[in-house]
N, C-alpha and C positions, 0 to 999 in steps of 0.2 A: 419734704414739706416743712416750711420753719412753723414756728409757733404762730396763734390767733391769735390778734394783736389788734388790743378796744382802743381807743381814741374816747376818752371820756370828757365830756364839758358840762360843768356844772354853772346856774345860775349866780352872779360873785355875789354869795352876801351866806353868812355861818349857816345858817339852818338849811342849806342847799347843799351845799361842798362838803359838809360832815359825811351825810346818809351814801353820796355818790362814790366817796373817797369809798366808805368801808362798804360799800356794794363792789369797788375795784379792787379793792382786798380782797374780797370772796372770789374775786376772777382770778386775781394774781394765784392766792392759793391751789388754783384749778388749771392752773399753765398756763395762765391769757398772760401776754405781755402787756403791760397798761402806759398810756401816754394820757397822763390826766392836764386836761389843758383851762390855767385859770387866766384871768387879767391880769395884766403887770403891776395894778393897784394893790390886789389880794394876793398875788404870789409872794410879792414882798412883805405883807403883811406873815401869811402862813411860814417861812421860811424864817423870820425874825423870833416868829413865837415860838419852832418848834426847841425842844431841850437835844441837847449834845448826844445823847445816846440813842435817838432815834432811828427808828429802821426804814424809814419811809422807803428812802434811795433807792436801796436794796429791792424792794417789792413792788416801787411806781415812780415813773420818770415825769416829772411835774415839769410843764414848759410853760409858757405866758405867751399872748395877744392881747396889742391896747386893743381897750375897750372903748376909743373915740375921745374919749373926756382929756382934756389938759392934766399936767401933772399934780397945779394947785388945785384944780377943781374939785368941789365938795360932791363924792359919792352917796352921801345922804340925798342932795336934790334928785328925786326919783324918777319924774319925770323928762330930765335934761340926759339920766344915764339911760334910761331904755330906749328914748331916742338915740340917741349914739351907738347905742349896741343896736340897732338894728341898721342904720347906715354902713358904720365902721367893720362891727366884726366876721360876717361871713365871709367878706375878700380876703381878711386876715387869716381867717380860719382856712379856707381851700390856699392858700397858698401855702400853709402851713403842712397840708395834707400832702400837697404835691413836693415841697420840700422829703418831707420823711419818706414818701413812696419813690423818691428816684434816690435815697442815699441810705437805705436800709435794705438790709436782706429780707426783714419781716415786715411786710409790706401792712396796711392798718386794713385789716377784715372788716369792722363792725364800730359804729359811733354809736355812745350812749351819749345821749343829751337829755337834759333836765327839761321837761315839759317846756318850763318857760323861757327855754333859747330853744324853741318850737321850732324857728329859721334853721338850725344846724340840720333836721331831717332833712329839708329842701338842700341844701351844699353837698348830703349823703347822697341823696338818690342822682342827682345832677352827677356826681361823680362813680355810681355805680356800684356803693358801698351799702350791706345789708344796715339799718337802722333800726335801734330802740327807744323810744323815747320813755323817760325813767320821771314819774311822777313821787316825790317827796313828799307829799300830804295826804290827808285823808281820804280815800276812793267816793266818799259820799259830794266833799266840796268836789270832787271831779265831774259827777253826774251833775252838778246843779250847774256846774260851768258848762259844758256841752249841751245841754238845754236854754240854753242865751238864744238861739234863733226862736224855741218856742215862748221862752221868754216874752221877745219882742213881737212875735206875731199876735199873743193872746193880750198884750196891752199892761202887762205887766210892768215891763223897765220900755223905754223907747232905745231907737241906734244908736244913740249914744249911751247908755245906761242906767239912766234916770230913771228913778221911779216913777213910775204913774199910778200904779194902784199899791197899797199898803195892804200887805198880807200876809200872812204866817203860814206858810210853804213845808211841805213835809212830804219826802221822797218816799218812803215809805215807813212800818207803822214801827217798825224798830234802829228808825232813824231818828236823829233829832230835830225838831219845830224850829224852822229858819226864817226871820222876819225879813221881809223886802228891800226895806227901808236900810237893813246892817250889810247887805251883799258886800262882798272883800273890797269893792272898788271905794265903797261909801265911808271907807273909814280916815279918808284922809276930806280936809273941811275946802279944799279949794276946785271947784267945780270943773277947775280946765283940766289938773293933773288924775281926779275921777275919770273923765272922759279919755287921758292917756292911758290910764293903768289898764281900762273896760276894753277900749279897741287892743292894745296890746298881749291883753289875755283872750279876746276872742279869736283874735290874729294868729295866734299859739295853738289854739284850740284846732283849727282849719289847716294849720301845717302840719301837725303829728299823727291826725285819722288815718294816713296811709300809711303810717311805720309798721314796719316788717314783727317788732315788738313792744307791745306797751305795758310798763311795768310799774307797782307802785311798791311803796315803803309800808307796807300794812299786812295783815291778813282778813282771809275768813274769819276767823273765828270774831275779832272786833268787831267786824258789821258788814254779819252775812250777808245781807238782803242789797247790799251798794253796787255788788258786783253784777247782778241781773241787766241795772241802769250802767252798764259800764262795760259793751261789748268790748273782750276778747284782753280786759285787763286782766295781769297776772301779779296777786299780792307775793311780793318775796320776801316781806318783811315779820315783824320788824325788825330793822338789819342792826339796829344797835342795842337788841336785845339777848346776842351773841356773842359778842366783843370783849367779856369779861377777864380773859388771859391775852390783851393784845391791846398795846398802847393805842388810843385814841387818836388820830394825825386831821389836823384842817383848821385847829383853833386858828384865829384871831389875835388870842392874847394868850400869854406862856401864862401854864396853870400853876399856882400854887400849893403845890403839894404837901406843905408840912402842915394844912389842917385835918390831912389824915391821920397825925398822929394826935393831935389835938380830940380828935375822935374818938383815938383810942382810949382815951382818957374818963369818957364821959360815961356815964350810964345807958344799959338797952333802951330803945325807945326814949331818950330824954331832949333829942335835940331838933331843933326847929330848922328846917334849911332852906335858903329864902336865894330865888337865883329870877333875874328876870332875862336872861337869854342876853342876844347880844345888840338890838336893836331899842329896848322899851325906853322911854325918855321920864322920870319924874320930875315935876314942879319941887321946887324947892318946899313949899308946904305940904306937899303931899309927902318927900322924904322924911321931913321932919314926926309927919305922923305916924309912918310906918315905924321909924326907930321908936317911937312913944309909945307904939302898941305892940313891939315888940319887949319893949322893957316892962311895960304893966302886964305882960301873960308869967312874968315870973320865971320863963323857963328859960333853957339854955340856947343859942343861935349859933347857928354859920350861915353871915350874911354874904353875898357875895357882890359887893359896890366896882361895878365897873369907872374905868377915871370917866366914862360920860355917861352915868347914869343920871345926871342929876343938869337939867336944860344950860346950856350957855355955862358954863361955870365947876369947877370941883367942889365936891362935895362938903358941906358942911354943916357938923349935927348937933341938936338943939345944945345947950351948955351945959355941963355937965355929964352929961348921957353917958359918954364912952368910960367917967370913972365911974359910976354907977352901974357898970351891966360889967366891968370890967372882968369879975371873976366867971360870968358864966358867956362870954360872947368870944367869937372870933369874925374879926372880917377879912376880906381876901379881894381881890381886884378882879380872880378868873380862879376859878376850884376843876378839878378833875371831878367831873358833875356823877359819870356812872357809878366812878367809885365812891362816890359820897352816897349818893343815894343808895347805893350795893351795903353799906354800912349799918352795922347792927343796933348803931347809939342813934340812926335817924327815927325820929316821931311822925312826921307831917313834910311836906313839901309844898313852898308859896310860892306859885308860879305864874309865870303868864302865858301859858300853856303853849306854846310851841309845840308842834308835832313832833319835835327830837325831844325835848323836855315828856312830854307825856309819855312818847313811847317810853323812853328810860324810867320815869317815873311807874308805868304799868307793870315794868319789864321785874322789877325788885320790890312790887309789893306795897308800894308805898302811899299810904290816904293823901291827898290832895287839898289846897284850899287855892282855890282860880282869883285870878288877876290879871285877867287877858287887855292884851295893847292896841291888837292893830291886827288887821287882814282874816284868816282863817283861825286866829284862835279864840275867840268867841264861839266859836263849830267846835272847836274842841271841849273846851268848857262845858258846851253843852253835852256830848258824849262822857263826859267824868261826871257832873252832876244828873245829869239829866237819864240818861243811860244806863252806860254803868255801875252809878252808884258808889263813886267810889272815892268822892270828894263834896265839898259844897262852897258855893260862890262866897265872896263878899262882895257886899254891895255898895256902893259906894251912896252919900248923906244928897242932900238938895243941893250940895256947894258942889257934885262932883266930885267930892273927897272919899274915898275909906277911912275911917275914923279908928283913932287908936280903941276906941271900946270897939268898935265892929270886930277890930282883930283879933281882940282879945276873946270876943266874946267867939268867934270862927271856933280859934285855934282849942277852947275849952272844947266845942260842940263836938269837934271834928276825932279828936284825944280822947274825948267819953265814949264816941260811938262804937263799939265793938260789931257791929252789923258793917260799917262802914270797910273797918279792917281784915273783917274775915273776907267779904267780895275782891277787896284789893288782893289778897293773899290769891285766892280764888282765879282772879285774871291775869296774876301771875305766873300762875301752872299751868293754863291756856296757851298763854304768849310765849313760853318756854318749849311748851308741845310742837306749836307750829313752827319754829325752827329749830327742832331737835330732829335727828335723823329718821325718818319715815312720816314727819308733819309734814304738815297741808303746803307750807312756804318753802318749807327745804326741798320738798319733791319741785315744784316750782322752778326753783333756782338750779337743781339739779337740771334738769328738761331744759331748763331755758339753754343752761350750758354745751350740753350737746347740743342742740339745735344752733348755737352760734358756730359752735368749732365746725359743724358741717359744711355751715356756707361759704369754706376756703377753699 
């Protein structure tokens, strides 16, 4: 009998493909042979950015399917790509399957698929292949997404996802207070691509109920009470709270690593690290404030400016600024984020909370000040401040702005608060439990694993 052999497809965009990739690490390290399958947009992308001495190869054999879109077409239009991934890539993908199973001795056992290429279950079962479907986010936005039927019965959002009544929703009493009006689909302002994102997530929802396994990036211990609303979820996570002796593989953009020695430079707790993921967009005035309130907290930074963090345009900041903060800043395009944050000279993390951003940020301890963008991190935001305790928002003025005194005045509250940093410390001996060997997540992952290798 040759080796169990995953077929993994993550959803293309960074905050997907990270968690999946070192979920397929934890297979590879367990005998699964991994066939991680991305688009030929992000293959190219991940392959460009990885560094020369990478191990990936060696441990996951990474293949591409177009994803429908033209080669110039812009993968930012959200709407236009999730149409085409569901037209285009399930024929791509079972052709691909049927490819490797007539010209491989390790035939493919078992498909992980990312919640939201929900279609790949349906290509698994059609072809006879056991299924897990691998939810990347928080188990709590999963329950409230799988209740969209009762949703729409009780008159809440309509078929298409609209609101009709304005409410403040809470699953239950150690969960966090979810307003009607913010649900993931409403964060974009154009009514038709709402109505895309709503049907294509409740579309997802309705494909993966029958998966053989459903898995997410989280634990118990984070939010116990999620899993009750969340028949026969298994948290395995969280998976990049593990990773600390094992290169990071899926970026986007090649990381810049010598702000670690920059690091090393600095004092304990002295430095502010400010990272907004790989999607957040700033207005040019809103950059400009952030760097203003960065330089008026006085302390030391590693900012992390991506070349499109900043709308239509590269980035450019207010006059003089950079020789001014010159001696206590570093910026960087793309940082090695675990190992920054794993770092003893960090103070604070300014984030916009991503569920790979939080977990890492949980995962080493670190207080929090939220700046959430778009979709589910707003829900997170609210689990750090709201919750756990272990960060606090900034608000943004009447103009829609965070203001450089808001910043400043955050990052004083946030630095003073010792209550703050003991619970982070606190949730990070937790989160460390549940994937150390005999925790709640590793037994999980364990079990999940024999139960895959069976089904050959």
């Amino acid at each position: 009998m040759g080796k169990p052999h995953a077929l993994a497809l993550p959803y293309p965009a960074q905050g997907h493909v990270i968690p999946l990739m070192e979920f397929s690490n934890c297979l590879a390290e367990r005998g699964f042979k991994i066939t991680f399958v991305l688009t030929e947009f992000i293959h190219k992308r991940i392959m460009t950015a990885l560094s020369e001495d990478s191990d990936i190869k060696n441990q996951i054999h990474c293949v591409s399917i177009p994803d429908g879109m033209g080669p110039g077409e812009d993968r930012n239009q959200i709407g236009k790509l999730l149409e085409c991934i569901l037209s285009a890539m399930p024929g791509y993908l079972e052709k691909l399957i049927e490819k490797i199973n007539e010209s491989c001795e390790d035939k493919i056992t078992c498909i992980i698929a990312d919640e939201n290429m929900g279609w790949a279950v349906k290509v698994a079962k059609k072809m006879g292949i056991p299924q897990a479907a691998f939810w990347p986010a928080n188990a709590c936005l999963r329950a409230l997404l799988i209740r969209i039927p009762q949703l729409i019965e009780s008159g809440v959002i309509d078929a298409n996802g609209k609101t009709r009544k304005q409410e403040m929703i809470q699953l239950s009493s150690t969960l966090p207070v979810m307003d009607t009006t913010q649900l993931m689909w409403h964060c974009f302002d154009d009514p038709k691509l709402q109505q895309i994102i709503f049907h294509f997530v409740f579309t997802n929802n309705q494909a993966v109920k029958d998966a053989d396994w459903l898995l997410c990036n989280s634990s118990y211990e984070i939010e116990p009470s999620a899993y009750s609303l969340n028949p026969n979820l298994l948290p395995i996570g969280p998976l990049l709270a593990g990773t600390r002796q094992r290169q990071l593989v899926g970026n986007f953009w090649q990381e810049d690593s010598t702000c670690l020695s920059w690091l090393n430079q600095q004092p304990a707790c002295s430095v502010i690290y400010v990272s907004f993921g790989s999607f957040t967009v700033l207005e040019e005035s809103q950059f400009h404030e952030l760097a203003l309130g960065l330089e008026l907290t006085g302390h030391r930074f590693l900012w992390v400016v991506r070349p499109d963090l900043t709308a239509g345009q590269a980035a450019t900041y207010p006059d003089g600024f950079q020789d001014r903060v010159a001696a206590r800043r570093r910026i960087v395009s793309w940082a090695p984020q675990q190992k920054v944050l794993a770092h003893p000279s960090i103070a604070c993390f300014i984030t916009h909370c991503g569920w790979n951003s939080t977990m890492e940020g949980v995962s080493t301890g670190v207080p929090f000040l939220c700046w959430p963008y778009f979709a589910d991190q707003f829900l997170n935001q609210a689990f750090i401040s709201d919750v756990w305790k272990v960060g606090l928002r900034l608000n943004s003025d009447h103009n829609g702005i965070i203001s450089r005194e808001e910043i400043k005045q955050k990052v004083e509250e946030v630095l003073g608060n010792d209550n703050i940093r003991a619970r982070a410390l606190a949730l990070k001996e937790m989160v460390k439990k549940s994937v150390s060997e005999g925790g709640s997540s590793m037994k999980n992952l364990n079990d999940l694993v024999e139960a895959m290798k069976g089904t050959r």
